[in-house]
Backbone as a printed PyTorch tensor [residue, N CA C, xyz], in Angstrom:
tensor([[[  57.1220, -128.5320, -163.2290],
         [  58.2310, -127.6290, -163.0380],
         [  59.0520, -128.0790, -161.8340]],

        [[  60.3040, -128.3910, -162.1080],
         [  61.2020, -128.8520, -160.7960],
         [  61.4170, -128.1990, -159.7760]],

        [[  61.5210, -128.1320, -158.5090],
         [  61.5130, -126.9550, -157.1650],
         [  63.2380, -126.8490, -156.9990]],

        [[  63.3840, -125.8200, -157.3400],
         [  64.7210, -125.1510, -157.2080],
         [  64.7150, -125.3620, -155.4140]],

        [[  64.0440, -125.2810, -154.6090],
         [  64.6200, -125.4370, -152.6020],
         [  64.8070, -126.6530, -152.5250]],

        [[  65.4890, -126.4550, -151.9170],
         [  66.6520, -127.7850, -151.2690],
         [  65.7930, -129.0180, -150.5430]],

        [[  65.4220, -129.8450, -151.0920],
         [  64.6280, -130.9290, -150.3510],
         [  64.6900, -131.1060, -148.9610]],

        [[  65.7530, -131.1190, -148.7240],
         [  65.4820, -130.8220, -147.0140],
         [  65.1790, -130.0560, -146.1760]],

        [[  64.8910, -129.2630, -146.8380],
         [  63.9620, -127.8190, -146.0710],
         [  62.7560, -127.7230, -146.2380]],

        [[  61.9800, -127.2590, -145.0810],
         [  60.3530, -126.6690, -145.3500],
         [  60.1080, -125.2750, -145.3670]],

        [[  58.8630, -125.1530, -145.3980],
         [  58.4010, -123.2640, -145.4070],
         [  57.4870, -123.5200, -144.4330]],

        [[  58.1240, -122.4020, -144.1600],
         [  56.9470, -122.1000, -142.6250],
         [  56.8760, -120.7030, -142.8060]],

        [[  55.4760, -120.1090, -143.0910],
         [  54.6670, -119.3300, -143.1330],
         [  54.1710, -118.7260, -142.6720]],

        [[  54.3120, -117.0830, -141.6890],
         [  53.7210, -116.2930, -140.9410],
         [  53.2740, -115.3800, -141.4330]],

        [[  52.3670, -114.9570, -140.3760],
         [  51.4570, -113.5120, -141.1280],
         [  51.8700, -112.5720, -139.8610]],

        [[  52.5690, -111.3990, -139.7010],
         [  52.2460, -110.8430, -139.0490],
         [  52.2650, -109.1180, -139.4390]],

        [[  52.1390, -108.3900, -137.9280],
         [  51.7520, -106.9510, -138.6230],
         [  52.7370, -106.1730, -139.4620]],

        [[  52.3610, -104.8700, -140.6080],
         [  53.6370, -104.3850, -140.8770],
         [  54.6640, -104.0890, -139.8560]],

        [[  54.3460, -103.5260, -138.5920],
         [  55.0810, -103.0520, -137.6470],
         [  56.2180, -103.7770, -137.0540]],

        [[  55.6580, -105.6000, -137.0470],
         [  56.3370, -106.7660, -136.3890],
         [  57.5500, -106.5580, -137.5150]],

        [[  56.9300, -106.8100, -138.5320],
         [  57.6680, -107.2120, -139.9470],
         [  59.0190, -106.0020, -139.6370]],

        [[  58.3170, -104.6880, -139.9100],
         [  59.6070, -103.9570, -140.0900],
         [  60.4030, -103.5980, -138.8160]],

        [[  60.0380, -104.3640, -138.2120],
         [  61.3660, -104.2340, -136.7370],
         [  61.7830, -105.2830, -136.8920]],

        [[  61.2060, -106.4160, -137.4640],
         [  62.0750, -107.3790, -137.9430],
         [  63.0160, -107.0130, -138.5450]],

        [[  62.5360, -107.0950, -139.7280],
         [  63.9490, -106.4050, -141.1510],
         [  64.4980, -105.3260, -140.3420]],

        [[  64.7250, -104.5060, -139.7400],
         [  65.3680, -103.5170, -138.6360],
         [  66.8280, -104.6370, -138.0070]],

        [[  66.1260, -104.9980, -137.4200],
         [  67.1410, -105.9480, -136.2370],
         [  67.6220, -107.1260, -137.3260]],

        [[  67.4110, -107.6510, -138.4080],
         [  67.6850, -108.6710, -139.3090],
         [  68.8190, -107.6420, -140.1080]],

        [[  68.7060, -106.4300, -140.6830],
         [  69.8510, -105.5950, -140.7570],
         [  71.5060, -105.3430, -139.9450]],

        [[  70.8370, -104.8350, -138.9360],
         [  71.6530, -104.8580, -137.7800],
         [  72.6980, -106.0600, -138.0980]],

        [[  72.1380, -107.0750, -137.6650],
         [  73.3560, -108.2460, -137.1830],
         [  73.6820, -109.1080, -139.0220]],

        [[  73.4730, -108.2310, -140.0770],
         [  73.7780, -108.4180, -141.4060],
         [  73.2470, -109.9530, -142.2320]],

        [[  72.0790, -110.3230, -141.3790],
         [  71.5550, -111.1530, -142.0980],
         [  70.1320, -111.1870, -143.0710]],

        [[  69.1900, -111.8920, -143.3050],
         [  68.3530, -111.2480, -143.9720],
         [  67.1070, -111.5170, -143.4750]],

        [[  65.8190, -111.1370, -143.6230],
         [  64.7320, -111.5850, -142.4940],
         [  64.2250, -112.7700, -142.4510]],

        [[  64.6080, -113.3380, -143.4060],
         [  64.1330, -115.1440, -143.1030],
         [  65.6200, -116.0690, -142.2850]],

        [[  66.9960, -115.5110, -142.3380],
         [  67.8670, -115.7430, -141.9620],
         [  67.3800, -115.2750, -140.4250]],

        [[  67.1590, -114.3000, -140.1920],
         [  66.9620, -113.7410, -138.8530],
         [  65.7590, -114.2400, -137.8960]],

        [[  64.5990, -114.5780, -138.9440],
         [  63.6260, -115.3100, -138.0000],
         [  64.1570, -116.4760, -137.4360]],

        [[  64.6510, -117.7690, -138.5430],
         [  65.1120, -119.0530, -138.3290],
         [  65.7610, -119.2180, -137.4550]],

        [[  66.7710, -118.6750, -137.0380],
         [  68.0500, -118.2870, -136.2650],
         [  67.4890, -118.2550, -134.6970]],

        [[  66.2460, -117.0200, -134.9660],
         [  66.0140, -116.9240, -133.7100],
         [  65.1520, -117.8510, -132.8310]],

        [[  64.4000, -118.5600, -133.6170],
         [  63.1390, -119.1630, -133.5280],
         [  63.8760, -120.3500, -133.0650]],

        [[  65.0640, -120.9030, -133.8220],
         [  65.7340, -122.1940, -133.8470],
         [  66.7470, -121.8630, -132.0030]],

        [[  66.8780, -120.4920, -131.7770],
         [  67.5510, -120.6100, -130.1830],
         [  66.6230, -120.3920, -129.5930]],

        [[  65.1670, -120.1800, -129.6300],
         [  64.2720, -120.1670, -128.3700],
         [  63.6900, -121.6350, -128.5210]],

        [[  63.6410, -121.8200, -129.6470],
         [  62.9390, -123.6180, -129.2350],
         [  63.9850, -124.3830, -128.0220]],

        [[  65.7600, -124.1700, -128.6110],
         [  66.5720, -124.7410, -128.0490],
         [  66.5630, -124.5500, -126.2170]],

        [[  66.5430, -123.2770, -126.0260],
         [  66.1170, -122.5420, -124.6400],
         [  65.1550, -123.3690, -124.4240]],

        [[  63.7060, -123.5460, -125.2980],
         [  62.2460, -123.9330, -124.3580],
         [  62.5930, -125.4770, -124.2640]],

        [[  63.0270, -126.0270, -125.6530],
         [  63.7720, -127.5840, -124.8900],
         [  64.8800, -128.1430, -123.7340]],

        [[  65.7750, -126.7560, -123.4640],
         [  66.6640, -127.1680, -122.6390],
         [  67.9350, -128.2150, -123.5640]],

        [[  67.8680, -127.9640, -125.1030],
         [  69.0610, -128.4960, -125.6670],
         [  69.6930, -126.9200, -126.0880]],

        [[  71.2150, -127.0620, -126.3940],
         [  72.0580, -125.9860, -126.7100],
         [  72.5800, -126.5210, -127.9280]],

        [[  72.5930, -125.3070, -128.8970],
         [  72.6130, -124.7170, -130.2740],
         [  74.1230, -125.9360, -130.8200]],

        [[  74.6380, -126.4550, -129.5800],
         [  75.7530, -127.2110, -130.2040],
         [  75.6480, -129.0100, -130.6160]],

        [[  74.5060, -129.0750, -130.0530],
         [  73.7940, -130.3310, -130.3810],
         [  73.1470, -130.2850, -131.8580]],

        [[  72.5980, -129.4460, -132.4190],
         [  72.2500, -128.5790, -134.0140],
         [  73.1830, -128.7390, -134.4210]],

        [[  74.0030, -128.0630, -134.2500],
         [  75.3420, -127.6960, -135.1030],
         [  76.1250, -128.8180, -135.8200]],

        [[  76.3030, -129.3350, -134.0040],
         [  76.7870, -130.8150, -134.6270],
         [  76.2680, -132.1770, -135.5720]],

        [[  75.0070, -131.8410, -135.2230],
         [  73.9530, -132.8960, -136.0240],
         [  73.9420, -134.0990, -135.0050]],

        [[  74.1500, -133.8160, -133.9530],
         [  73.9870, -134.8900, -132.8540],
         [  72.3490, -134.5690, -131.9070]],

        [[  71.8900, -136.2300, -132.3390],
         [  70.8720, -136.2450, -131.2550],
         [  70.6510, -137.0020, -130.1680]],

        [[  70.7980, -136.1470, -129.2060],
         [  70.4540, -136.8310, -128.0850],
         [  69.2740, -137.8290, -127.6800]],

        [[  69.6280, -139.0380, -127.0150],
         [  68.1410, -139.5600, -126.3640],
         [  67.3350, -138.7530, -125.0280]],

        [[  66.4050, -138.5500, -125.8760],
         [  65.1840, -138.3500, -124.4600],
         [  66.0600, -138.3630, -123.2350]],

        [[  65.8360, -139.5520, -122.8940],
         [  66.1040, -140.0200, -121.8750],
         [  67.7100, -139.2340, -121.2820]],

        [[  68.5790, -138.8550, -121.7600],
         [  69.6830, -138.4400, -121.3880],
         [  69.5170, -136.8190, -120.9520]],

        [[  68.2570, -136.4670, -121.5810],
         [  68.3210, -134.9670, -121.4340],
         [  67.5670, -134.6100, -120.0990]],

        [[  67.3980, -133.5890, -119.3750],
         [  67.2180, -133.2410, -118.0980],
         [  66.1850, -131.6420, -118.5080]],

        [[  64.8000, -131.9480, -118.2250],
         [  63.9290, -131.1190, -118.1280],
         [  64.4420, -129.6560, -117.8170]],

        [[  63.7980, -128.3270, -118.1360],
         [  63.9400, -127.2640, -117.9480],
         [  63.8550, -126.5340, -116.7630]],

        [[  63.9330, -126.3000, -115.7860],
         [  62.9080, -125.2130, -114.8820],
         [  61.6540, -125.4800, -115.3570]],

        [[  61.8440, -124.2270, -116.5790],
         [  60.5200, -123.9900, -117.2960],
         [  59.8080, -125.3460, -117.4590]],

        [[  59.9960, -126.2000, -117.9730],
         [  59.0070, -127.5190, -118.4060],
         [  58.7080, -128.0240, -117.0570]],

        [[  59.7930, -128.2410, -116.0270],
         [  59.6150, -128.9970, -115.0930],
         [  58.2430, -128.1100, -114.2740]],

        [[  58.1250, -126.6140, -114.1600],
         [  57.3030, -125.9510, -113.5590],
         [  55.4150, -126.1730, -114.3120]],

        [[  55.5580, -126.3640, -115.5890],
         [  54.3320, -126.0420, -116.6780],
         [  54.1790, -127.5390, -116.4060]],

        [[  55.1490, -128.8460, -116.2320],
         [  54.2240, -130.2010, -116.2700],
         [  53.7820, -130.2440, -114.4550]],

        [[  54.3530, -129.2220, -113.6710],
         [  53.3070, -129.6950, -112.3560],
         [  52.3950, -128.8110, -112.1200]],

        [[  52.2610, -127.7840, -113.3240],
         [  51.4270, -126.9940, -112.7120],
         [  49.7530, -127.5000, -112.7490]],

        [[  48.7150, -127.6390, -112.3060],
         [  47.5500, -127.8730, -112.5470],
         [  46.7030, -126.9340, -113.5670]],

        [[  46.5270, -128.1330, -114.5120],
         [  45.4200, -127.4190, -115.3990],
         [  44.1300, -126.7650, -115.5310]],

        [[  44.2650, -125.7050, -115.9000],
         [  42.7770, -124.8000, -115.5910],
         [  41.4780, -125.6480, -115.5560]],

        [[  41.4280, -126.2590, -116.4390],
         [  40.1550, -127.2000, -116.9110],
         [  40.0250, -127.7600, -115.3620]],

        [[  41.1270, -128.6260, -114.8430],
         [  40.8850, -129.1710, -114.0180],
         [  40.3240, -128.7240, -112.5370]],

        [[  40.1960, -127.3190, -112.3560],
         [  40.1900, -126.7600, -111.3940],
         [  38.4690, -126.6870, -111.2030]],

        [[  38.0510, -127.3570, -110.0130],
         [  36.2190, -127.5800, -109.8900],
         [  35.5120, -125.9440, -109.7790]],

        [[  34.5920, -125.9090, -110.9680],
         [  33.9470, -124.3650, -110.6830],
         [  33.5000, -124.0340, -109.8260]]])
């Protein structure tokens, strides 16, 4: 049977509670999209936030090198912080 989704897309699969779910679809209402529109969306600007790239680098279909991009706060703080493991009992 042939797959009607668009080859360039994947599924990504969550489980969470009814409660998560329906404040999802709540707030996925609101701003008139639908709850898989509304997860993607959001999920796709906090990765962008936790990478320190902006939503216009996506948009455009432009990728930057590594090397050109400039660490977060956030990343720059989590790669000096010392790892638990490492800490002598």
């Amino acid at each position: 049977m042939p797959s009607t989704q668009n080859p360039s897309s994947n599924v990504i699969k969550l489980r969470v509670p009814p409660e998560t779910r329906d404040l999802i679809s709540r707030a996925a209402a609101l701003t008139g999209k639908s709850r898989s529109q509304f997860v993607r969306d959001s999920a796709l600007r906090r990765a962008l936030d936790v990478l320190g790239h902006d939503e216009e680098d996506v948009e455009d279909g432009r990728e930057d090198d590594e090397e050109d991009r400039k660490p977060s706060a956030a990343l720059r703080k989590l790669m000096t912080a010392k790892a638990p493991w490492d800490d002598p009992a």
